[in-house]
Chimera marker file (.cmm) of the C-alpha trace (Angstrom):
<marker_set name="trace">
<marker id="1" x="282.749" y="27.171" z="24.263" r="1" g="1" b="0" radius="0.5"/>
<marker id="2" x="279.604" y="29.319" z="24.818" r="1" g="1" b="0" radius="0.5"/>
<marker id="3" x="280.814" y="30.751" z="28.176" r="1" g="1" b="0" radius="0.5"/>
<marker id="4" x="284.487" y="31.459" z="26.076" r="1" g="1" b="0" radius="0.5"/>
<marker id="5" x="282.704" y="33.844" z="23.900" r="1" g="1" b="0" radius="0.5"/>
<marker id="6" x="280.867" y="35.082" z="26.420" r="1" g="1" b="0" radius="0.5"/>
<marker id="7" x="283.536" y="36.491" z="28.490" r="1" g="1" b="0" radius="0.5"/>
<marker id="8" x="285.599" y="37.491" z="25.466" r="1" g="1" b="0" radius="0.5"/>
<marker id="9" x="282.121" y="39.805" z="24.453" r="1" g="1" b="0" radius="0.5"/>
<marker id="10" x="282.214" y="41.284" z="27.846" r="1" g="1" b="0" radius="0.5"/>
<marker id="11" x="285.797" y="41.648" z="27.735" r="1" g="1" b="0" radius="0.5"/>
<marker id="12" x="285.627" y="43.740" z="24.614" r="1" g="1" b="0" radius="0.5"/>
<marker id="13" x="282.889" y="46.117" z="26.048" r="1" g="1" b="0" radius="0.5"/>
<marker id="14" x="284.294" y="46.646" z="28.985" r="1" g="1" b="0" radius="0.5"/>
<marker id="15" x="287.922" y="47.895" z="27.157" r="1" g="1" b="0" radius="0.5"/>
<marker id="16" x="285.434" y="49.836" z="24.829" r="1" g="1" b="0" radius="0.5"/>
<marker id="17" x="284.370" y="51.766" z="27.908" r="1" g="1" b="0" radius="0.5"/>
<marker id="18" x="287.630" y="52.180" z="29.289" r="1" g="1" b="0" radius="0.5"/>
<marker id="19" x="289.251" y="53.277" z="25.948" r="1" g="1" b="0" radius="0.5"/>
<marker id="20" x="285.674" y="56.381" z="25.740" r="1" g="1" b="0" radius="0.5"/>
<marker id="21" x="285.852" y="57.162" z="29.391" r="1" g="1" b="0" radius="0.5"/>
<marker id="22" x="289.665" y="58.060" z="28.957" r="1" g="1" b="0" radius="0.5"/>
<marker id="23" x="289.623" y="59.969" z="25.818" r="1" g="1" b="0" radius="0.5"/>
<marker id="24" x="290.007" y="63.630" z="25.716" r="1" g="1" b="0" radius="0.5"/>
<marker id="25" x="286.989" y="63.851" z="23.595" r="1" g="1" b="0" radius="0.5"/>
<marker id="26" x="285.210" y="62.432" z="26.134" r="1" g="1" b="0" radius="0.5"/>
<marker id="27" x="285.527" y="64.107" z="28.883" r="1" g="1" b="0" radius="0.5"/>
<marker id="28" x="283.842" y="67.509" z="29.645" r="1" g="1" b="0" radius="0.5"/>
<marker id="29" x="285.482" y="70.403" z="32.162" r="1" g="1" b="0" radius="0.5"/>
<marker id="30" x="283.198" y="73.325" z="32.277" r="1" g="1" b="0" radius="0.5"/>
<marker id="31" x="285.963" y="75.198" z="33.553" r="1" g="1" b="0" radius="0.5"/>
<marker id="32" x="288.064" y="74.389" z="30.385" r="1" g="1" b="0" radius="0.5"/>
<marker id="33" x="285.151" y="75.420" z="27.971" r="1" g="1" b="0" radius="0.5"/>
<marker id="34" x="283.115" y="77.456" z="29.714" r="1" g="1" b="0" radius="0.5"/>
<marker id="35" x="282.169" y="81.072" z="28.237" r="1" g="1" b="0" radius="0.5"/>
<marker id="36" x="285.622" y="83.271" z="28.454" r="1" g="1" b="0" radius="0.5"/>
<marker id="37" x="287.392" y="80.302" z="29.520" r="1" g="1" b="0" radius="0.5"/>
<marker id="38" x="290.480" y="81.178" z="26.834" r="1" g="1" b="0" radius="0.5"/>
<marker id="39" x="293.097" y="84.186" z="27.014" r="1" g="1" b="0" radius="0.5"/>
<marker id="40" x="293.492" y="85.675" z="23.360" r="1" g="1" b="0" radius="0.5"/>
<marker id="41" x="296.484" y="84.447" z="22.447" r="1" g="1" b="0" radius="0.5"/>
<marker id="42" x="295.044" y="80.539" z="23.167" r="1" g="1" b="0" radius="0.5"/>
<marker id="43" x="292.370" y="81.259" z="20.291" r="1" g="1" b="0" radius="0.5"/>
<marker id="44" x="294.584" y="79.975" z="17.484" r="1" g="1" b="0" radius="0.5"/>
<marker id="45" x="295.108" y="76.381" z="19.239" r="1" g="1" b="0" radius="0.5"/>
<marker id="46" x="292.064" y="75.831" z="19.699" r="1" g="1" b="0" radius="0.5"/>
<marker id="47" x="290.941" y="76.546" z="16.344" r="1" g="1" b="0" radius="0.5"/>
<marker id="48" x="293.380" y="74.404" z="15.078" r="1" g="1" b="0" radius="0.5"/>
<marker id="49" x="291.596" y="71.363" z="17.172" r="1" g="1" b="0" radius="0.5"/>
<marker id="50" x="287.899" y="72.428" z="16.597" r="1" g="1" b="0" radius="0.5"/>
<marker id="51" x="289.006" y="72.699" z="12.239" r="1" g="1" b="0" radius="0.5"/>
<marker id="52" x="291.442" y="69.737" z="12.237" r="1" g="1" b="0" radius="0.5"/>
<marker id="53" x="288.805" y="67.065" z="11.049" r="1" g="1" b="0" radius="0.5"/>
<marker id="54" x="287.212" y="69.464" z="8.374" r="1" g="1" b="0" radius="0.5"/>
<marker id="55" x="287.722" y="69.756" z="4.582" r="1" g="1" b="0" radius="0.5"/>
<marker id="56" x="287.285" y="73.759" z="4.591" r="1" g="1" b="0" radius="0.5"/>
<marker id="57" x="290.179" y="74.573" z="6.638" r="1" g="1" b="0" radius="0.5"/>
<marker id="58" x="291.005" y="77.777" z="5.763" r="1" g="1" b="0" radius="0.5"/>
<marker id="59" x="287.593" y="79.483" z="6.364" r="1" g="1" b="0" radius="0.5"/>
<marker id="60" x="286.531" y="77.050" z="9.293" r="1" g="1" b="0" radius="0.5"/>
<marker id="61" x="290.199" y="78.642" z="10.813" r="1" g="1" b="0" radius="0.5"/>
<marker id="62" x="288.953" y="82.265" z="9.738" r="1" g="1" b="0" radius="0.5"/>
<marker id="63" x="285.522" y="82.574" z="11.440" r="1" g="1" b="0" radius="0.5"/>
<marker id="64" x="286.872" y="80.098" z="14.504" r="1" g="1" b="0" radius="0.5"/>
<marker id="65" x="289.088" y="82.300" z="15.224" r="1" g="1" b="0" radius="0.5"/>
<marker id="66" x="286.875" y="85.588" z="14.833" r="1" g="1" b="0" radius="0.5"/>
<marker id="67" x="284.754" y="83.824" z="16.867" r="1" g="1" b="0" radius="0.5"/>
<marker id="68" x="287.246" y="83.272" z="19.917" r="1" g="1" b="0" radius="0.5"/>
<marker id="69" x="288.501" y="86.259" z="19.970" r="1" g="1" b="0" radius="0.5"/>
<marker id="70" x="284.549" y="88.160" z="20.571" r="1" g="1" b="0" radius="0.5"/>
<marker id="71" x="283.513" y="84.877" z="22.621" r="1" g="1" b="0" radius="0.5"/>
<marker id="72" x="286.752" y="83.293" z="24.533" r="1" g="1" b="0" radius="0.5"/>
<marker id="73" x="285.880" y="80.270" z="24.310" r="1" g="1" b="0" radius="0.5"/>
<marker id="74" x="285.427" y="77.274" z="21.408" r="1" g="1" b="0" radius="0.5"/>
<marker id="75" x="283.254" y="74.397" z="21.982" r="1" g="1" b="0" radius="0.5"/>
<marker id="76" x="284.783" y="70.896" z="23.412" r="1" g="1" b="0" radius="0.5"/>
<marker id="77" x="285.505" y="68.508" z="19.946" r="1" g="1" b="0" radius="0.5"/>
<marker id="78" x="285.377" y="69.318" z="15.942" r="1" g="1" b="0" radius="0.5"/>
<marker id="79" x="281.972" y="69.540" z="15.983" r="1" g="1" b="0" radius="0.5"/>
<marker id="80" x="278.600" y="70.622" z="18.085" r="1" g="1" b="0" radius="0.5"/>
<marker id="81" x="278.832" y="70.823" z="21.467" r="1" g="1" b="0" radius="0.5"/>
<marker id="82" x="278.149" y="74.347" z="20.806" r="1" g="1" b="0" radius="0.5"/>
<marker id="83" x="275.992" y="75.007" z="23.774" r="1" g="1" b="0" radius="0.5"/>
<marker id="84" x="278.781" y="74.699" z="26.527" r="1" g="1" b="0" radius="0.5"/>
<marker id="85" x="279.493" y="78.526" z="24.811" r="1" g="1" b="0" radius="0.5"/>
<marker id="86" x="276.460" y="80.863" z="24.600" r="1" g="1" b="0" radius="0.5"/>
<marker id="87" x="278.325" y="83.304" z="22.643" r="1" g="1" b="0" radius="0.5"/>
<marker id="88" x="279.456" y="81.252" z="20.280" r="1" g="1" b="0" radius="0.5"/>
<marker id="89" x="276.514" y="79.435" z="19.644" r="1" g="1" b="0" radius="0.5"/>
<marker id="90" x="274.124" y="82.202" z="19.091" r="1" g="1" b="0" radius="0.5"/>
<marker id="91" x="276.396" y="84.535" z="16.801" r="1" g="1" b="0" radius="0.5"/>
<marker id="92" x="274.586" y="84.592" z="13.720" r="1" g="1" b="0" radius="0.5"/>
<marker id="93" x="275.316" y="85.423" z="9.828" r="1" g="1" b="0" radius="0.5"/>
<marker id="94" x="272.747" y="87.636" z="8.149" r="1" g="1" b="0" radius="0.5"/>
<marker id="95" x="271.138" y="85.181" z="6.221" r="1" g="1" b="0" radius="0.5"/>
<marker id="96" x="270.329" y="83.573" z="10.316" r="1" g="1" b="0" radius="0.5"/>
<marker id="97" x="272.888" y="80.648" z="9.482" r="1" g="1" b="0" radius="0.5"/>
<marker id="98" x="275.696" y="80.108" z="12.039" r="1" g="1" b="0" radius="0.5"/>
<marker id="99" x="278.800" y="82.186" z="12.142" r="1" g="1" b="0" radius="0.5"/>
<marker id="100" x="281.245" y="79.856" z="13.946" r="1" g="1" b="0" radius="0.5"/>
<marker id="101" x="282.176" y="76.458" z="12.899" r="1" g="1" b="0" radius="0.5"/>
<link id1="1" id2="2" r="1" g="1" b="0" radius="0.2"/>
<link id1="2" id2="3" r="1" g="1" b="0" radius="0.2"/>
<link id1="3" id2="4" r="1" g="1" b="0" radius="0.2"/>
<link id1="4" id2="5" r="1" g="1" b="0" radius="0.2"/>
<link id1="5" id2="6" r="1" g="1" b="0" radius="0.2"/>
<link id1="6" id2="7" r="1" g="1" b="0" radius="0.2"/>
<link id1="7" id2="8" r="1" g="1" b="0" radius="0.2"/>
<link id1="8" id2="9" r="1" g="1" b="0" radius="0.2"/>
<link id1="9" id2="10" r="1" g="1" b="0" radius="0.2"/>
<link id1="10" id2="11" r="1" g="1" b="0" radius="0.2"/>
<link id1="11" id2="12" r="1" g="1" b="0" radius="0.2"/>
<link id1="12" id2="13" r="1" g="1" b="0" radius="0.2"/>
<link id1="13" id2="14" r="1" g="1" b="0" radius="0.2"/>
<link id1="14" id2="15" r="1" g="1" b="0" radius="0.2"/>
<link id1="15" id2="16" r="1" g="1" b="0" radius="0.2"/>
<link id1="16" id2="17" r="1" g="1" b="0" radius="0.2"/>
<link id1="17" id2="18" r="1" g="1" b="0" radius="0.2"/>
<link id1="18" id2="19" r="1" g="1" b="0" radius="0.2"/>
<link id1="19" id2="20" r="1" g="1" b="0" radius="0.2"/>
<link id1="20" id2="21" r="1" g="1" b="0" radius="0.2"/>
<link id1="21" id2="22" r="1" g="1" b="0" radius="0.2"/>
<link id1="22" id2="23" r="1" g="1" b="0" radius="0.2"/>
<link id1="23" id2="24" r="1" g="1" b="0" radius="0.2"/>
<link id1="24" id2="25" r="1" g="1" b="0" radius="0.2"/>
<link id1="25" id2="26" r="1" g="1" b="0" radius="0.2"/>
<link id1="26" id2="27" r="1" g="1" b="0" radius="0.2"/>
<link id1="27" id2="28" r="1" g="1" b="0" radius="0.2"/>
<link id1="28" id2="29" r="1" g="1" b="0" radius="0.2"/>
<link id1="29" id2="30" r="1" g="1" b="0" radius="0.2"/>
<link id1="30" id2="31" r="1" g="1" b="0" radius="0.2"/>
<link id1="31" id2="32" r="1" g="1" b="0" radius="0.2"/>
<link id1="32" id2="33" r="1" g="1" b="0" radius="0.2"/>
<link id1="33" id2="34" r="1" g="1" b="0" radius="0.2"/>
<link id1="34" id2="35" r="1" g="1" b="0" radius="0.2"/>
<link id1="35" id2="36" r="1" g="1" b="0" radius="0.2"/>
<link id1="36" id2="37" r="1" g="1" b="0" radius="0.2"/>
<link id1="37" id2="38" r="1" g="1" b="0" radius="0.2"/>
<link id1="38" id2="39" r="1" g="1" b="0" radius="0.2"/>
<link id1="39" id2="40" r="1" g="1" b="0" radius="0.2"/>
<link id1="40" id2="41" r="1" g="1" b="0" radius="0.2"/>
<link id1="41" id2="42" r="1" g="1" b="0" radius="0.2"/>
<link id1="42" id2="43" r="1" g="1" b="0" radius="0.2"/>
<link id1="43" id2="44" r="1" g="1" b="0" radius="0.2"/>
<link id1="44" id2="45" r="1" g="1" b="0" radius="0.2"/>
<link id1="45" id2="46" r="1" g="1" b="0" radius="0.2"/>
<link id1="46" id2="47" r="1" g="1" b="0" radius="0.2"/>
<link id1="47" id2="48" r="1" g="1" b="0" radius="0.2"/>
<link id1="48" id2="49" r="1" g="1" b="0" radius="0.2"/>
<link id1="49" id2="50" r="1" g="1" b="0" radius="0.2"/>
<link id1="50" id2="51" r="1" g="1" b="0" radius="0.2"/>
<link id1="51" id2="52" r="1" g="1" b="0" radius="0.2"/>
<link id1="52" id2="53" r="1" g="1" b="0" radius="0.2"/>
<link id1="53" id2="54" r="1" g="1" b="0" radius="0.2"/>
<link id1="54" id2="55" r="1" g="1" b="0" radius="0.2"/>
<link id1="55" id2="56" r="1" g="1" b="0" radius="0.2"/>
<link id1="56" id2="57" r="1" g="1" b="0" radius="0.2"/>
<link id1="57" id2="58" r="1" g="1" b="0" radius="0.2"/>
<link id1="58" id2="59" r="1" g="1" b="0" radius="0.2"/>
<link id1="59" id2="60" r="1" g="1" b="0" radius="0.2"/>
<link id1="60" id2="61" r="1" g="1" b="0" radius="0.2"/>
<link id1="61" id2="62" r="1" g="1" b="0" radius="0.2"/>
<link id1="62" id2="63" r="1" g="1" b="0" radius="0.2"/>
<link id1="63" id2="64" r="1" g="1" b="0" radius="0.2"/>
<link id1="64" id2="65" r="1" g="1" b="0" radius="0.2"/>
<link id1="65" id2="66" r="1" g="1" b="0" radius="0.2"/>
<link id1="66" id2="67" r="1" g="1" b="0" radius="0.2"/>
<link id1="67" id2="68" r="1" g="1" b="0" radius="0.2"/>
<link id1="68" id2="69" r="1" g="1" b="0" radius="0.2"/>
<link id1="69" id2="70" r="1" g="1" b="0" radius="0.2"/>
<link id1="70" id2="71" r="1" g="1" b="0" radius="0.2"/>
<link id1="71" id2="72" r="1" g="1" b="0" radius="0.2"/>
<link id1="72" id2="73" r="1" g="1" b="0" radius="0.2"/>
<link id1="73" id2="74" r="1" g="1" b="0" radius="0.2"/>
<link id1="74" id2="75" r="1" g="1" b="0" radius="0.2"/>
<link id1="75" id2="76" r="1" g="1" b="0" radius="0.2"/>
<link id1="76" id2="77" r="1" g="1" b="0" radius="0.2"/>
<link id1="77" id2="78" r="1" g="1" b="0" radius="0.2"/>
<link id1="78" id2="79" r="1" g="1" b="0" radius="0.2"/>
<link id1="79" id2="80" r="1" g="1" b="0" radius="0.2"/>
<link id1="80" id2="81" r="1" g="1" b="0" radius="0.2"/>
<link id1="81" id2="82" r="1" g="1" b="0" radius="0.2"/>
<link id1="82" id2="83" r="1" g="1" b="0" radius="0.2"/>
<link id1="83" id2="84" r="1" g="1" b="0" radius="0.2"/>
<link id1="84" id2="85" r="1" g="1" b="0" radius="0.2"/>
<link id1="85" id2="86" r="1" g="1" b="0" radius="0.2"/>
<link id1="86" id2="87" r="1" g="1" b="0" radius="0.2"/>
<link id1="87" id2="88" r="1" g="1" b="0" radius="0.2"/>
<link id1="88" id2="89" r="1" g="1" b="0" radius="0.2"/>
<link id1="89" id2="90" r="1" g="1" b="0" radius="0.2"/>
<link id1="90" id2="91" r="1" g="1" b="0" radius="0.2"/>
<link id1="91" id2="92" r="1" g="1" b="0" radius="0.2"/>
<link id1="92" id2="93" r="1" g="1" b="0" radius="0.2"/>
<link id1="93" id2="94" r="1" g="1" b="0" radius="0.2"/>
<link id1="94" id2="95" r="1" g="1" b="0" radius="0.2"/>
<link id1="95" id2="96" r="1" g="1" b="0" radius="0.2"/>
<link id1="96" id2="97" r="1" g="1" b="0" radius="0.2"/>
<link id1="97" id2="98" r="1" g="1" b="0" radius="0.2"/>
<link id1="98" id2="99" r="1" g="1" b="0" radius="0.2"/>
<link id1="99" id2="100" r="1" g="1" b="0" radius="0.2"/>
<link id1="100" id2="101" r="1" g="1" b="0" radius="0.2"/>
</marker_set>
């Protein structure tokens, strides 16, 4: 019985991995994200992914996209990961906050 629930244990880590190792989220192409890795007009798609899991859509969509069109680029997820973009990352507000989301 002990070596049953063993081997189910392992069994569930190992299709933990897999399921991590396969997601988009997960993975990390420097050519995909890299600074001026977008054309203009691919701004507003990726703003829509980089807002989607946030409760202040319409200004997270606003200063994304202000953002992407200086920068060309918008970090890998819906949040951090901001250092794979310089620009984006270091574009302050007055007050020294950040400007993108």
């Amino acid at each position: 019985m002990a070596k049953l629930k063993t081997y189910l244990l392992f069994l569930t880590i190992l299709f933990s991995f897999i399921f991590l190792t396969m997601s988009e989220e997960a993975e990390y192409h420097p050519e995909r994200y890299g600074p001026k890795s977008l054309k203009p007009y691919q701004c507003g798609g990726e703003c829509t992914r980089r807002c989607s899991n946030t409760k202040y859509h319409k200004p997270c969509m606003f200063f994304c996209q202000k953002c992407c069109a200086t920068c060309l680029c918008v970090p890998p997820g819906t949040y951090g990961n901001k250092q794979v973009c310089p620009c984006y990352n270091n574009w302050k507000t007055q007050q020294g906050g950040p400007k993108c989301p």
